[in-house]
C-alpha positions as CSV (number, residue, x, y, z in Angstrom):
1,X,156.8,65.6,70.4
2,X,154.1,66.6,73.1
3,X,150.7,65.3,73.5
4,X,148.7,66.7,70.8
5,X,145.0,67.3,71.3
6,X,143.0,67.9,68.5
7,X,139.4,68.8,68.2
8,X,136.6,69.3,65.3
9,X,133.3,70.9,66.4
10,X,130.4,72.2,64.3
11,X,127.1,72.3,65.9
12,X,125.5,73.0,62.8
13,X,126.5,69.1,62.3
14,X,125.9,68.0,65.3
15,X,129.8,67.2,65.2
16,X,132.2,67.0,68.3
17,X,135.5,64.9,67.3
18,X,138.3,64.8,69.3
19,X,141.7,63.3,68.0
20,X,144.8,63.0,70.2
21,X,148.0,62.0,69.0
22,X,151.4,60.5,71.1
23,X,154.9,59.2,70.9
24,X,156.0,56.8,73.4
25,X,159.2,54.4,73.1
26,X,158.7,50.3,73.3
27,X,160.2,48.1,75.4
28,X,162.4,46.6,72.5
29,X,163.9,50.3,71.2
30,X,161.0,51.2,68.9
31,X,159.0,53.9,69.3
32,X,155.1,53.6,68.8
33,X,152.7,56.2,68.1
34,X,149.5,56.0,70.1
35,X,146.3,57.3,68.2
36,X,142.8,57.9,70.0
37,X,140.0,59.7,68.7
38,X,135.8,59.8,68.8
39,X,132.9,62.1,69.7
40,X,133.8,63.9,72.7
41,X,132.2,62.7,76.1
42,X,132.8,59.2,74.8
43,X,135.9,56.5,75.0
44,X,136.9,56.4,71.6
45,X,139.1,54.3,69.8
46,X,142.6,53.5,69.7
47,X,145.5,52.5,67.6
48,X,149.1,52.0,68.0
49,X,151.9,51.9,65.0
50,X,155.1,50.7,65.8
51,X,158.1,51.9,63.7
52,X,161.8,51.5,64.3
53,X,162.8,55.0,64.9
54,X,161.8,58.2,66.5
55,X,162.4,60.4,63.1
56,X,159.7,57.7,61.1
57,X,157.4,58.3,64.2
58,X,157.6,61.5,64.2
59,X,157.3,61.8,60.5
60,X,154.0,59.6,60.9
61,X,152.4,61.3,63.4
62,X,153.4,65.2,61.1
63,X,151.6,63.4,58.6
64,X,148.2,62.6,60.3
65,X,148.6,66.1,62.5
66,X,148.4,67.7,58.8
67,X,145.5,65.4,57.2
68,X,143.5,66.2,60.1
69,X,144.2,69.8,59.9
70,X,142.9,70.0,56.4
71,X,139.9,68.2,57.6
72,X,139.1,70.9,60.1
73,X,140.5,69.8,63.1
74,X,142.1,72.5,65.7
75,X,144.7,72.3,68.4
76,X,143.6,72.7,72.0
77,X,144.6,73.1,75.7
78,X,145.0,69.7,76.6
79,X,143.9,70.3,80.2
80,X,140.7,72.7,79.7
81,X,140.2,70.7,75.9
């Protein structure tokens, strides 16, 4: 899985989320997926889950890709995002 950037914007709501979404492997065979999200222009937050393999990863970070794309959220060009 790529780097996935995600963003929500509605100016109506004065809303400008972004949401970015990563798999990277651990130093002990595990592979963690990296979460970081927030109003644009800011730092954000982060999280990282740690599962034992690359399918349950993956399968995590489907999972979140497909809640926030109910909740509006649309892929973009990481480098002009």
């Amino acid at each position: 899985m790529a780097h996935t950037y995600l963003h929500r914007i509605d100016p109506n709501a004065n809303m400008a989320r972004f949401y970015h979404i990563d798999l990277a492997p651990t130093l002990f065979g595990e592979v963690a997926v990296l979460r970081h999200w927030g109003r644009i222009g800011t730092n954000g937050r982060t999280t990282i889950e740690t599962l034992p393999s690359i399918n349950e990863a993956q399968q995590s970070a489907d999972r979140t890709l497909r809640q926030k794309s109910r909740r509006g959220y649309n892929p973009v060009d990481a480098k002009h995002g």
